[in-house]
C-alpha positions as CSV (number, residue, x, y, z in Angstrom):
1,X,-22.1,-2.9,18.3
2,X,-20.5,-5.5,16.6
3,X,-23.9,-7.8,16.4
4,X,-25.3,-5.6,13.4
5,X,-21.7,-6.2,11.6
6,X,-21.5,-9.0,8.1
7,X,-19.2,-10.9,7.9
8,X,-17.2,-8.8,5.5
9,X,-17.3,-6.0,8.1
10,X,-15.8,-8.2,11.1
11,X,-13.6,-9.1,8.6
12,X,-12.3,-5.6,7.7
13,X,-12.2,-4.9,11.5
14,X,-10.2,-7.4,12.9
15,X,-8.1,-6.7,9.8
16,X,-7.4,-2.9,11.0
17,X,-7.2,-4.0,14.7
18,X,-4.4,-6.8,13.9
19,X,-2.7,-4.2,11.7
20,X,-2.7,-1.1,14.5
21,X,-1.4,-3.9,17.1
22,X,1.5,-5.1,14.8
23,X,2.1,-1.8,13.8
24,X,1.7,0.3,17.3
25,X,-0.4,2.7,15.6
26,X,-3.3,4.2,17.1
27,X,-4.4,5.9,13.8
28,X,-4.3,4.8,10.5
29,X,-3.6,6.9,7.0
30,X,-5.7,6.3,4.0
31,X,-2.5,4.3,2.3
32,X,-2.3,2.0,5.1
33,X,-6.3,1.6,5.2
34,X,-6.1,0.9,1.0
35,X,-3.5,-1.8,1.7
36,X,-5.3,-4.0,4.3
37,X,-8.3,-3.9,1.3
38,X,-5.8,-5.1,-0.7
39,X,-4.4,-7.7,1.5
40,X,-7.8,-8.8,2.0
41,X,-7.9,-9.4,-1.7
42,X,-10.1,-6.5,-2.6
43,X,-8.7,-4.8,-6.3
44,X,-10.5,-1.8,-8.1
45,X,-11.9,-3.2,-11.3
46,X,-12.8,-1.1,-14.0
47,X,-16.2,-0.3,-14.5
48,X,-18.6,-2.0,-16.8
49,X,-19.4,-1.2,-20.5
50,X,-23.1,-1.1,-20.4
51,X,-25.1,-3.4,-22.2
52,X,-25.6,-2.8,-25.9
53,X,-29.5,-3.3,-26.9
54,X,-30.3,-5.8,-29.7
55,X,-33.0,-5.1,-31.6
């Protein structure tokens, strides 16, 4: 299963499996998903302006 995974993915994984262990949680909610992103380092950033032609 896992041999398909990046490296990100793994990452992310044993992320959410340390976090249910410490925590004794069999199921996570959304908020607790969005802060092992975060503690991972991932942050929303805002979108970019697109590209203004020169001519």
């Amino acid at each position: 299963m896992f041999d398909s995974c990046s490296t990100e993915e793994l990452q992310f994984i044993k992320a959410i499996e340390k976090y249910k262990a410490k925590s004794g949680k069999t199921f996570l909610s959304w908020t607790e998903v969005l802060k092992i992103f975060k503690d991972l380092g991932y942050k929303k950033v805002p979108p970019r302006k697109p590209a203004v032609a020169s001519t």
